[in-house]
C-alpha positions in Angstrom: 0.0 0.0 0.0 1.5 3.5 -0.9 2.4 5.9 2.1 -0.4 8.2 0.9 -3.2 5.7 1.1 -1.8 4.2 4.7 -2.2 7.6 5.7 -5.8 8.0 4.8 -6.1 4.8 6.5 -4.8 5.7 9.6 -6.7 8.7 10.1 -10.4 7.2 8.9 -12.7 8.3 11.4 -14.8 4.6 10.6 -11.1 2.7 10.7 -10.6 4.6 14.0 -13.8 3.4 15.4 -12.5 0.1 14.3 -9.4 -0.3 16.4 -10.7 0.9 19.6 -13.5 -1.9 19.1 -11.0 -4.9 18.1 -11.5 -7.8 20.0 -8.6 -9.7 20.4 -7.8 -13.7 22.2 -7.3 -11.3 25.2 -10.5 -10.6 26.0 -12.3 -13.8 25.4 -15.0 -13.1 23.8 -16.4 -14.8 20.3 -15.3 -13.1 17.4 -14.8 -12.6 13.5 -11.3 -13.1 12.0 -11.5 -10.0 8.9 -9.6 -10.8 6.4 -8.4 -8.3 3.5 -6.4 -6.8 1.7 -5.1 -3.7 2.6 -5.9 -1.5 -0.6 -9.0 -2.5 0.1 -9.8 -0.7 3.4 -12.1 2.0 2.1 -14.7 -0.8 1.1 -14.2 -3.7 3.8 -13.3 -1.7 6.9 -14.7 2.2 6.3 -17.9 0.6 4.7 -18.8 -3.2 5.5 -17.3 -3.8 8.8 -17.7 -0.6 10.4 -21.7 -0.9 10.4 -21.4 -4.5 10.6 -19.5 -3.4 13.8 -21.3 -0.3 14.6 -25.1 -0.9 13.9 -24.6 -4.9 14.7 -22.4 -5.5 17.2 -20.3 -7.6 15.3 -17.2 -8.8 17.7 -14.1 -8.3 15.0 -10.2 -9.2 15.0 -8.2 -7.6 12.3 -4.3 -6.2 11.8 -4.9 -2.8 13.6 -0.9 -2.3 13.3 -1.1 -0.2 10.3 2.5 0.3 10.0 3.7 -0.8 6.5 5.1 -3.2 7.3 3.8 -4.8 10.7 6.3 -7.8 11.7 3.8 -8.9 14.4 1.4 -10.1 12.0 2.3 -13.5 11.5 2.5 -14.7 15.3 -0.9 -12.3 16.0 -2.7 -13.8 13.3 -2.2 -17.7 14.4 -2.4 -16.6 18.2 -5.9 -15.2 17.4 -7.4 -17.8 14.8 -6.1 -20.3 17.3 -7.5 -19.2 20.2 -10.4 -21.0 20.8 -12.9 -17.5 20.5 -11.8 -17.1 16.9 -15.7 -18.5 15.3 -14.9 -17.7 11.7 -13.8 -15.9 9.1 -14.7 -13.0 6.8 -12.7 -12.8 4.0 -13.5 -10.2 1.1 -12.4 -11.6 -2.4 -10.8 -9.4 -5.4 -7.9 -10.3 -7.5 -5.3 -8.1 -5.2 -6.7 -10.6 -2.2 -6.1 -13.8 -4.7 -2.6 -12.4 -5.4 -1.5 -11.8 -2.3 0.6 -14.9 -0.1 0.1 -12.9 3.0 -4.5 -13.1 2.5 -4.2 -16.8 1.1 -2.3 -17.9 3.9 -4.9 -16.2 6.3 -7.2 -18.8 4.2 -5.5 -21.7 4.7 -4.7 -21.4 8.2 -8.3 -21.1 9.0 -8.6 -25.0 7.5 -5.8 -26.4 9.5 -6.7 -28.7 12.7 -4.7 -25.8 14.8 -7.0 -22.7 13.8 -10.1 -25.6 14.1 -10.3 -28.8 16.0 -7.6 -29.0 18.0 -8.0 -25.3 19.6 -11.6 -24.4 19.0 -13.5 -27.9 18.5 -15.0 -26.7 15.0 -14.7 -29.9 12.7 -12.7 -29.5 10.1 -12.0 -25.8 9.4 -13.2 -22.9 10.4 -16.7 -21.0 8.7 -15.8 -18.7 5.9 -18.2 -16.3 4.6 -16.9 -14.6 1.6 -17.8 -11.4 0.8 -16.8 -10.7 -3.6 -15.6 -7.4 -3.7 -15.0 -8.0 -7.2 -15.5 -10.9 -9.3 -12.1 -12.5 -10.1 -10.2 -12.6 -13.5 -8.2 -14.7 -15.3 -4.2 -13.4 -14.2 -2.5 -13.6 -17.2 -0.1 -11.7 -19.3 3.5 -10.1 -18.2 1.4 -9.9 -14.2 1.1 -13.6 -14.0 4.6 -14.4 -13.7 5.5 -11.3 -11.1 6.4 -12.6 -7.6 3.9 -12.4 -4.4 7.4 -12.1 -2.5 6.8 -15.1 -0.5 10.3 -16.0 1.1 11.8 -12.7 -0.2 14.3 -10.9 1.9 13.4 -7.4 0.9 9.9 -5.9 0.6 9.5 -4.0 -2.7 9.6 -0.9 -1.3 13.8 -1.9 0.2 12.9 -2.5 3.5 13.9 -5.6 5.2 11.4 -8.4 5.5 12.4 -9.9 8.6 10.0 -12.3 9.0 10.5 -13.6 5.6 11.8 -17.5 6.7 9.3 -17.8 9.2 6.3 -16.7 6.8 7.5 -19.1 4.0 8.1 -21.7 6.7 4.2 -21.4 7.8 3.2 -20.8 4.1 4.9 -24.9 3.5 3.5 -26.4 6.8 -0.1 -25.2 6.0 -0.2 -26.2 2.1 1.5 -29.4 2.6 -1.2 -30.3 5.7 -4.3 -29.0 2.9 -2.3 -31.3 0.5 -2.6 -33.9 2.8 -6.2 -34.0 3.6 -7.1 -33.8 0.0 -8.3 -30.1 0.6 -5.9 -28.9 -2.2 -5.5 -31.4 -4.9 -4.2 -29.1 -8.2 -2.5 -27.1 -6.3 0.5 -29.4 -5.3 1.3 -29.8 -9.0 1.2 -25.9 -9.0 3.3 -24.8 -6.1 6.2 -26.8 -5.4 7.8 -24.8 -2.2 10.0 -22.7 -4.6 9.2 -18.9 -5.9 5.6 -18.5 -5.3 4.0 -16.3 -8.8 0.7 -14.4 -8.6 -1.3 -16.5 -11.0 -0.2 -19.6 -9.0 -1.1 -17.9 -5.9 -4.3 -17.1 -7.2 -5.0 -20.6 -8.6 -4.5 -21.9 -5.2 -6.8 -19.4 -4.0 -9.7 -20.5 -6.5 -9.3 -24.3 -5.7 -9.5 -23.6 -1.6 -12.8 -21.7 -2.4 -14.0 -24.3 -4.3 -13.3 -26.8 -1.9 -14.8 -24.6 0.6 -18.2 -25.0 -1.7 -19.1 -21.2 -1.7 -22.5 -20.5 -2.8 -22.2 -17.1 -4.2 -25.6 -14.5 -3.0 -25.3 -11.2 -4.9 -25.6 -8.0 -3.5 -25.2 -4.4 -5.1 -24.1 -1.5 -3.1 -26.8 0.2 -1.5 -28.1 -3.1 0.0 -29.0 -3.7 3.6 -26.4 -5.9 4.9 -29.2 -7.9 7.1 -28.6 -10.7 4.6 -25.0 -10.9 5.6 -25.9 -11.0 9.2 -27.9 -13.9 9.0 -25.2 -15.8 6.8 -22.9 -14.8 9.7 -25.0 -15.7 12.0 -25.4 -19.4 10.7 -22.0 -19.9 10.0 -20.4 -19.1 12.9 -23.3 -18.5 15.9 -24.9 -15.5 17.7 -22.4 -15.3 20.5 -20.3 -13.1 17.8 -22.9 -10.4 18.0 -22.4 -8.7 21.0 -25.2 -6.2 22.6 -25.4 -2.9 21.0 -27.0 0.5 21.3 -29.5 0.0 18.7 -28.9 -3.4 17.7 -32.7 -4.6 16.1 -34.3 -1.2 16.0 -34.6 0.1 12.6 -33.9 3.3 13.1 -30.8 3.0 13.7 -28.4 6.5 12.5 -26.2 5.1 10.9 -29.0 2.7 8.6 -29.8 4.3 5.3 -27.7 6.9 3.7 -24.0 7.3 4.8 -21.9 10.6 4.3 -18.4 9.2 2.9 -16.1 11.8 5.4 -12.7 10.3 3.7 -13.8 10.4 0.0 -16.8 13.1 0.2 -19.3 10.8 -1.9 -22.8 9.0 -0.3 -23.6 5.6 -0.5 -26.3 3.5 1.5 -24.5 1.0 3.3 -27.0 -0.8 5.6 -30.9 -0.3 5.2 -32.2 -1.7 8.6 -30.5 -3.3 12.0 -30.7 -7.6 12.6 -33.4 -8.2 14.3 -32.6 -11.1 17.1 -32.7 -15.0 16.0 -32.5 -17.6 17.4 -30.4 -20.7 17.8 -26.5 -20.8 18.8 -23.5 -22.4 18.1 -22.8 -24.7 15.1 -20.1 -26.8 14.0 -19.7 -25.9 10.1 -17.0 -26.9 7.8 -18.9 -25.3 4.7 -18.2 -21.6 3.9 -21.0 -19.6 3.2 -20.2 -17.0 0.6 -22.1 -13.5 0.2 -21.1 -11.5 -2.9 -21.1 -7.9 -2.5 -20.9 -6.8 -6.1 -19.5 -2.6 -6.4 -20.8 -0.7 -9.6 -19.4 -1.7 -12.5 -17.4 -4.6 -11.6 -18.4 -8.4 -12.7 -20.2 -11.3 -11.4 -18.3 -13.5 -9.9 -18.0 -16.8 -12.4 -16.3 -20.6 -12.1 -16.5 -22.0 -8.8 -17.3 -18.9 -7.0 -21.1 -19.6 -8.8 -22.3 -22.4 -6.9 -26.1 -21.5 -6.7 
């Protein structure tokens, strides 16, 4: 992510919001594992999460270290899926997040025994409802061949990666377990531990979804994100909703139209607040997928269309 951007990031008023609600292992309550990729903040934290967080109570765990480079990440991400209150996972999908070493192995991690029945009793992997940002494209062309930087020493930008063994170590471990259990077949003929490319990174992306048996449910902006709710609901349980101001009421103020501070435009994020359900906690090992479609970008296709 360029300085520039990070810098918008960082001074959000939604993303603030954001980090001072966080809720980590430490506090032991159920929660959502966000996972995305950074450039695209202003659509899964300023917009989604935030009034999935704000009007919902949603309980959320994401990277709040928005230093460029953050070399806690790897330990605080396994520490947190591991913990036992980590219930699932939402993941929002574009090509930059099927490109990316760092968001697949987020994906993986979340099927190993350690992130689900060893630590957390959820059999076989933990829930993963996928929100499409975008629907994803064939990577082809002079891109396909460029380098996720997997393993490399030096980040593009110069600066050290000092954590580079230790997140291509992790990155092995967790794709030859998948390979293992038969949850990534392809894939081993694909990636064979050396330079990890972007349109092998993405291929292994597409064949965990698949095995994951998304069932894509579109959505355009401007749609009330009770749907999601529910599918979050299901897959991972209630307890991930915490009590908030507001929570079921319809009127809530931040349901309808929402001023944009950061980029000064209006779009209507959430139309009315979850009403209570009922039921409790599930042991799921299918994703459930809910496509959030932005204006002029295309439908999700391939495996991602399981209707």
């Amino acid at each position: 992510m360029a300085s520039e951007e990070n810098r918008r990031r960082k001074e959000d008023a939604h993303v603030k919001y954001l980090k001072g609600s966080i809720c980590d292992k430490d506090k032991g309550k159920p929660f959502v594992f966000v996972s995305y990729k950074s450039e695209d903040w202003n659509v899964a934290l300023h917009k989604i999460v935030y009034s999935l967080v704000k009007d919902y109570g949603l309980n959320v765990y994401f990277d709040g270290c928005f230093d460029t480079h953050n070399s806690m990440w790897l330990e605080q991400f396994k520490e947190n899926m591991e913990s036992g209150c980590c219930k699932g996972v939402l993941a929002f999908l574009d090509d930059e997040y099927a490109t990316s070493y760092t968001t697949l192995l987020e994906l993986m991690y979340s099927q190993t025994y350690n992130s689900s029945d060893e630590n957390t009793g959820i059999e076989g992997g933990l829930p993963v409802v996928l929100i499409m940002l975008k629907g994803l494209t064939e990577v082809s062309g002079e891109g396909a061949g460029e380098d996720t930087g997997l393993g490399g020493r030096f980040y593009p930008d110069g600066t050290k990666n000092i954590n580079a063994g230790a997140e291509k170590k992790l990155f092995d471990e967790t794709f030859d377990e998948l390979v293992e259990r038969k949850i990534l077949f392809n894939a081993k003929y694909r990636y064979k531990k050396e330079r990890l490319s972007k349109v092998k990174c993405s291929k292994i992306t597409e064949e965990l979804i698949a095995y994951l048996k998304v069932h894509g449910h579109a959505y355009q902006q401007g749609d009330s994100l009770h749907d999601i709710v529910q599918v979050i609901k299901e897959a991972c349980g209630e307890d991930v909703f915490g009590q908030k101001e507001g929570v079921g009421q319809t009127n809530s103020p931040m349901v309808g139209k929402e001023r944009d501070s950061a980029n000064g435009d209006s779009s209507v994020v959430g139309q009315e607040s979850s009403p209570k359900g009922q039921g409790g906690k599930k042991k799921r090992r299918k994703a459930f997928g809910t496509s959030w479609l932005l204006p002029r970008s295309e439908p999700p296709s391939g495996p991602l269309m399981a209707y």
